[in-house]
BABAZA-387109 format. One record per residue: x negated, z negated, y of N, C-alpha, C in turn; residue number from 1; residue in three letters. Coordinates in nm, 2 decimals, always signed. Each point is the difference from the previous one (the first is absolute). Last residue first. Layout:
BEGIN
    n_px    n_pz    n_py   ca_px   ca_pz   ca_py    c_px    c_pz    c_py   nr  rest
       X       Z       Y       X       Z       Y       X       Z       Y  NUM   ALA
...
# end
This chain:
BEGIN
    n_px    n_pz    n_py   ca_px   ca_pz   ca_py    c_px    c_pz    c_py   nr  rest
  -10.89  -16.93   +9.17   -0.13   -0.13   +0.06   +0.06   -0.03   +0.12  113   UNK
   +0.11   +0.37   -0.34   +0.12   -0.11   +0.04   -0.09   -0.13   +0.08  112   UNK
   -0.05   +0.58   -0.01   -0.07   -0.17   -0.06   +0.13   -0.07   +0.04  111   UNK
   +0.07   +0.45   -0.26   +0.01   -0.06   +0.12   -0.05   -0.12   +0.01  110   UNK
   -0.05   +0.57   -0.28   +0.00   -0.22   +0.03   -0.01   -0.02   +0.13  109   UNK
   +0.04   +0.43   -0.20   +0.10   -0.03   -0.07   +0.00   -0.15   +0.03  108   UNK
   -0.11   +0.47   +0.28   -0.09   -0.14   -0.03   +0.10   -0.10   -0.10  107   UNK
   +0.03   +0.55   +0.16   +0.07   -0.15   -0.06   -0.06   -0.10   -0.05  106   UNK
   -0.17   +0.35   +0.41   -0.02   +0.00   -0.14   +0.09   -0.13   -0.04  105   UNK
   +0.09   +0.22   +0.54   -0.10   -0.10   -0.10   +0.03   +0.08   -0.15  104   UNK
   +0.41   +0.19   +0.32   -0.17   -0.15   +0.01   -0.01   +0.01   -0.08  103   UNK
   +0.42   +0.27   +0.04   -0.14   +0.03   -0.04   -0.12   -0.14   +0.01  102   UNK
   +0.47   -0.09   +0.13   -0.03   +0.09   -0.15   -0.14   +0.05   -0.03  101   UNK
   +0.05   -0.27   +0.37   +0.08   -0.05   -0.09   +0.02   +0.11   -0.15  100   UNK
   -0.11   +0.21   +0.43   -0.15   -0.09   -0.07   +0.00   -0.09   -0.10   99   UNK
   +0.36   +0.31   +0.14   -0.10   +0.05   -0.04   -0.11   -0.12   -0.02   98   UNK
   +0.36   -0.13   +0.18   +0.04   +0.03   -0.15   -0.14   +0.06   +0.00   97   UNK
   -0.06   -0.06   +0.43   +0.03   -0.17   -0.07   +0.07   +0.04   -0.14   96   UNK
   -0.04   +0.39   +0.27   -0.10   -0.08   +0.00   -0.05   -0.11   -0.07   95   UNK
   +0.43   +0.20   +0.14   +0.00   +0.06   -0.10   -0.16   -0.05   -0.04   94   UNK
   +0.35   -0.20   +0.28   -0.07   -0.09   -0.10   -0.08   +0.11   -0.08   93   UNK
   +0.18   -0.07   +0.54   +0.03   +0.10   -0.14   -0.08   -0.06   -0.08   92   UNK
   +0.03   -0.13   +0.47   -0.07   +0.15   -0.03   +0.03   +0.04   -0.15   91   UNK
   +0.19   -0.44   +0.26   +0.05   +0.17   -0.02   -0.09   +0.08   -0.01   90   UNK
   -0.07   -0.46   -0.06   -0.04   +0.04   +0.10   +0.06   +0.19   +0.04   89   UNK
   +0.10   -0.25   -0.39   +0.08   -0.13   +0.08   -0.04   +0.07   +0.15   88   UNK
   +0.02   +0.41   -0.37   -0.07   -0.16   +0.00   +0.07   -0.06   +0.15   87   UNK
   +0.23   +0.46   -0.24   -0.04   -0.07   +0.11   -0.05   -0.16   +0.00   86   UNK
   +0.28   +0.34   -0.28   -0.17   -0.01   -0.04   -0.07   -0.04   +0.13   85   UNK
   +0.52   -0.15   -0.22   -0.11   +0.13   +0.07   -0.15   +0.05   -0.02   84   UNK
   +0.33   -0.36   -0.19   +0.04   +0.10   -0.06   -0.10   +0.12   +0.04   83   UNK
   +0.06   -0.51   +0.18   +0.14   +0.13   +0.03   -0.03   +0.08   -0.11   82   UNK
   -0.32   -0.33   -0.06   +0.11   -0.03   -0.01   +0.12   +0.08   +0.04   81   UNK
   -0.45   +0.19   -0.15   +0.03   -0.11   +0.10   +0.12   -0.02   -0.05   80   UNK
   -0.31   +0.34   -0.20   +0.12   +0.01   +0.06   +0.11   -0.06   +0.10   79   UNK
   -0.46   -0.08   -0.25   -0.01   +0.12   +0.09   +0.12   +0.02   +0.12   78   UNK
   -0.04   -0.23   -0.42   -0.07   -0.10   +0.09   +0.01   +0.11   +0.17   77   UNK
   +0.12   +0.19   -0.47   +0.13   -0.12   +0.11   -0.05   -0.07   +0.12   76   UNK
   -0.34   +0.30   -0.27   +0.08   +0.05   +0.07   +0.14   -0.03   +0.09   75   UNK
   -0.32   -0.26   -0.29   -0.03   +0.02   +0.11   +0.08   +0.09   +0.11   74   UNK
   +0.16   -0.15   -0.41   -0.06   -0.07   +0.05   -0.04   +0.03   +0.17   73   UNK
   -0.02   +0.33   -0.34   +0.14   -0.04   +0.02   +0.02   -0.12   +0.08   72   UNK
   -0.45   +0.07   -0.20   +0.08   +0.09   +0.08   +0.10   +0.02   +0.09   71   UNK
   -0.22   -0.47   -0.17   +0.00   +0.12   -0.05   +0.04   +0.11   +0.10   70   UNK
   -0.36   -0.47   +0.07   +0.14   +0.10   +0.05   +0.02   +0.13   -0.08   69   UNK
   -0.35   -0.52   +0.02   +0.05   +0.18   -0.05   +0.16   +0.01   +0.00   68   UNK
   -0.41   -0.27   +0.29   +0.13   +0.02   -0.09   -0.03   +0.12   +0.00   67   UNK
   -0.32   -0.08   +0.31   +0.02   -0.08   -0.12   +0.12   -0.03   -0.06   66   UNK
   -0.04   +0.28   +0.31   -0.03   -0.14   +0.04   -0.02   -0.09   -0.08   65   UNK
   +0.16   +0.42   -0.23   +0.06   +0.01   +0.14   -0.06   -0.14   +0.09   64   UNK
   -0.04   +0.33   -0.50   -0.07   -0.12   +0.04   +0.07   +0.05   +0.18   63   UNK
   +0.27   +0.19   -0.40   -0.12   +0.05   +0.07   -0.04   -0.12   +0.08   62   UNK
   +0.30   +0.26   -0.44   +0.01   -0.15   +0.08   -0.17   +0.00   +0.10   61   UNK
   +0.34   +0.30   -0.36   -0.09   +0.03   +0.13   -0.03   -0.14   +0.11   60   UNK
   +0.27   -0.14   -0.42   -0.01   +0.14   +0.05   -0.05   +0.02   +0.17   59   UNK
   +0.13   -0.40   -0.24   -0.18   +0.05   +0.02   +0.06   +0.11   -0.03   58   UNK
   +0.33   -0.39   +0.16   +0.01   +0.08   -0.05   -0.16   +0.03   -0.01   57   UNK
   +0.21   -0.37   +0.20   -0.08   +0.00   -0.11   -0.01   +0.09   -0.10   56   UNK
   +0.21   -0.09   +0.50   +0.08   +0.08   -0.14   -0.07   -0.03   -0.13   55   UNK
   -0.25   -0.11   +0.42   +0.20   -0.02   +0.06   +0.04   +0.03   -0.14   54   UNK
   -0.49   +0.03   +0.01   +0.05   -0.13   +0.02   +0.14   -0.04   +0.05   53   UNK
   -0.22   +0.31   -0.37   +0.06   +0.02   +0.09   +0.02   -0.16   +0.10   52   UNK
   -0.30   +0.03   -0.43   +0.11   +0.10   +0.03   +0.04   -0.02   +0.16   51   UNK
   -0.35   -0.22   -0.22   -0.05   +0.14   -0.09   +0.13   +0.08   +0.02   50   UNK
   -0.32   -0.51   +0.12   +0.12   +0.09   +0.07   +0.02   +0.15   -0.03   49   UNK
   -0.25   -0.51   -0.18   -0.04   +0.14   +0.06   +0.12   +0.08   +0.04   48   UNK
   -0.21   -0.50   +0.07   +0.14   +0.09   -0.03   +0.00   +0.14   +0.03   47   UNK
   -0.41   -0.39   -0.06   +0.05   +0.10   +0.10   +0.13   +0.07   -0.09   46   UNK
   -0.34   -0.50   -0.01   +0.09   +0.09   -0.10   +0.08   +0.11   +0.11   45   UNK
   -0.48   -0.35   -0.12   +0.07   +0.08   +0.16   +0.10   +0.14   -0.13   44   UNK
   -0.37   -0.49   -0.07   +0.09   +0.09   -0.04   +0.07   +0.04   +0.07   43   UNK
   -0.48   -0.16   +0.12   +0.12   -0.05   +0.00   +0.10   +0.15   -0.09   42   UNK
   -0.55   -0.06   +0.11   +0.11   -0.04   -0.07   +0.13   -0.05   +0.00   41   UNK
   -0.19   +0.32   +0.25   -0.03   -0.08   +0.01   +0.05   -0.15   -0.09   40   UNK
   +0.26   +0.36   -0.12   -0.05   +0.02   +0.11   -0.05   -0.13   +0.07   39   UNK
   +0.27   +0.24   -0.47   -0.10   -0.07   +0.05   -0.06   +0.01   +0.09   38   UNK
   +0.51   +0.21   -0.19   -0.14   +0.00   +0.05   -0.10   -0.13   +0.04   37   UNK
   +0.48   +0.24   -0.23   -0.04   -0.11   +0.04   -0.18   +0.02   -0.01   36   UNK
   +0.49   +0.27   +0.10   -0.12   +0.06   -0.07   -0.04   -0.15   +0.05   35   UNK
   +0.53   +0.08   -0.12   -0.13   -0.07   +0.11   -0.11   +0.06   -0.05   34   UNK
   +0.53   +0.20   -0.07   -0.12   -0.03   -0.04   -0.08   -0.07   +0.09   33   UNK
   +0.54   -0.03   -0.13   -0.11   +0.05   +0.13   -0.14   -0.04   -0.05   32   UNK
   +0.42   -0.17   -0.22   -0.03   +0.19   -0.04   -0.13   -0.02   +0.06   31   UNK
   +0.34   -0.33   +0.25   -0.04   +0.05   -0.16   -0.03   +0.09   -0.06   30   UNK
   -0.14   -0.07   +0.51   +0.14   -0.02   -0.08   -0.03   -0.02   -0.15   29   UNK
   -0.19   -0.04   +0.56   -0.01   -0.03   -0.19   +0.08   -0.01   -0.04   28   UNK
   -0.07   +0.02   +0.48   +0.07   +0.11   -0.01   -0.06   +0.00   -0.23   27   UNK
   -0.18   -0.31   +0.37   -0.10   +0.14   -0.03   +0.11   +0.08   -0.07   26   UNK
   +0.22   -0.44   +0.13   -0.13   +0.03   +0.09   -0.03   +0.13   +0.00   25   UNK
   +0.22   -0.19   -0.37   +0.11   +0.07   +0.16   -0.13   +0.07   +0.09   24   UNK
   -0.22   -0.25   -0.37   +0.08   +0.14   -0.04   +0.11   +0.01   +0.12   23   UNK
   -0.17   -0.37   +0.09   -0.12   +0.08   +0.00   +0.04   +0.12   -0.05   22   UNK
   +0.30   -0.33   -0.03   -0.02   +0.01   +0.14   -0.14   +0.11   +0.02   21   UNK
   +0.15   -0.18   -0.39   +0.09   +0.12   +0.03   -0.04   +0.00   +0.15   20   UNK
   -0.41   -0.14   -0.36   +0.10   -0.06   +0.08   +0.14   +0.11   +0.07   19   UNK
   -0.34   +0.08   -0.47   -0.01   +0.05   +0.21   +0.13   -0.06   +0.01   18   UNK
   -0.27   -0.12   -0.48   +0.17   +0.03   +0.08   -0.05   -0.02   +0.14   17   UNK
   -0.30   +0.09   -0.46   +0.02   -0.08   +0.15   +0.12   +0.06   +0.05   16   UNK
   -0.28   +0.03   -0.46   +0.09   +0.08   +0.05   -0.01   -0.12   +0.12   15   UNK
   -0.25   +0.00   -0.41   -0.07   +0.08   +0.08   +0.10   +0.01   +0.10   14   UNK
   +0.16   -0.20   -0.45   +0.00   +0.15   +0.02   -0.12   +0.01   +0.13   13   UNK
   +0.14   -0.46   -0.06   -0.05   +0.06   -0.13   -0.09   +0.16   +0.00   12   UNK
   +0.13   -0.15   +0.52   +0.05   -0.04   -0.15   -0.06   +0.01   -0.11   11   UNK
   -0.13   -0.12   +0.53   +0.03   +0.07   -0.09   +0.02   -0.02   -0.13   10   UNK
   +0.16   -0.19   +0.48   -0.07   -0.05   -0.10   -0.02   +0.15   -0.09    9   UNK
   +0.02   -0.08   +0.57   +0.07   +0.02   -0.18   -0.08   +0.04   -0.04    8   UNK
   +0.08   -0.18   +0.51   -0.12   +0.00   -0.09   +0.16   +0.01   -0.09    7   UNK
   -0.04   +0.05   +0.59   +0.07   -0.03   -0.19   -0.09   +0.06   -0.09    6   UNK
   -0.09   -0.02   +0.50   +0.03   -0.12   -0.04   +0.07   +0.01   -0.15    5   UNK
   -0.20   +0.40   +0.26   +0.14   -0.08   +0.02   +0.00   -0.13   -0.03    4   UNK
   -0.43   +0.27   +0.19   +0.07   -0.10   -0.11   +0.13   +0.01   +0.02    3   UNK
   -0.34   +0.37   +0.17   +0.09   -0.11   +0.02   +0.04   -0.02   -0.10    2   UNK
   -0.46   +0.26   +0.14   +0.11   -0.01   -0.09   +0.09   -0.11   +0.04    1   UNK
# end
């Protein structure tokens, strides 16, 4: 485990303020759920991730490397920057959407460790 070096206090309420340099860090916004866990005893807080990681859309959203990528999403990803369907190595992206759309089960958590 690494230390940052910053300590907070908790409040009346139970509540602790995550530093902004730690929320930029792991992509924490307002809203954004943590699932908070006990591990060895230490407390271990994971951001769970439940839409899209370019659009924060959850329609058809599909586990990709660990993100989640919606459809639509995927399919721009496909298209590259000209518009074509030709990847950086010219064989074509039709491969790279398919696994981008199809992969994996929607795992809805990401560790933040």
């Amino acid at each position: 485990m690494t230390s940052t070096g910053m300590a907070r206090k908790v409040d009346d309420l139970g509540r602790i303020v995550l530093p902004v340099e730690t929320r930029r860090l792991f992509g924490i916004r307002p809203g954004d759920a943590l699932e908070i866990s006990v591990v060895e005893g230490s407390i271990v807080l994971h951001k769970l991730e439940s839409g899209c990681v370019f659009c924060d859309g959850d329609l058809a959203v599909r586990e990709y490397k660990g993100k989640l990528v919606c459809k639509t999403c995927a399919g721009e990803l496909g298209q590259g920057p000209s518009g074509g369907d030709a990847g950086a190595d010219g064989a074509g992206t039709e491969a790279g959407v398919a696994g981008v759309a199809g992969a994996g089960s929607p795992d809805a958590s990401s560790a933040m460790s």
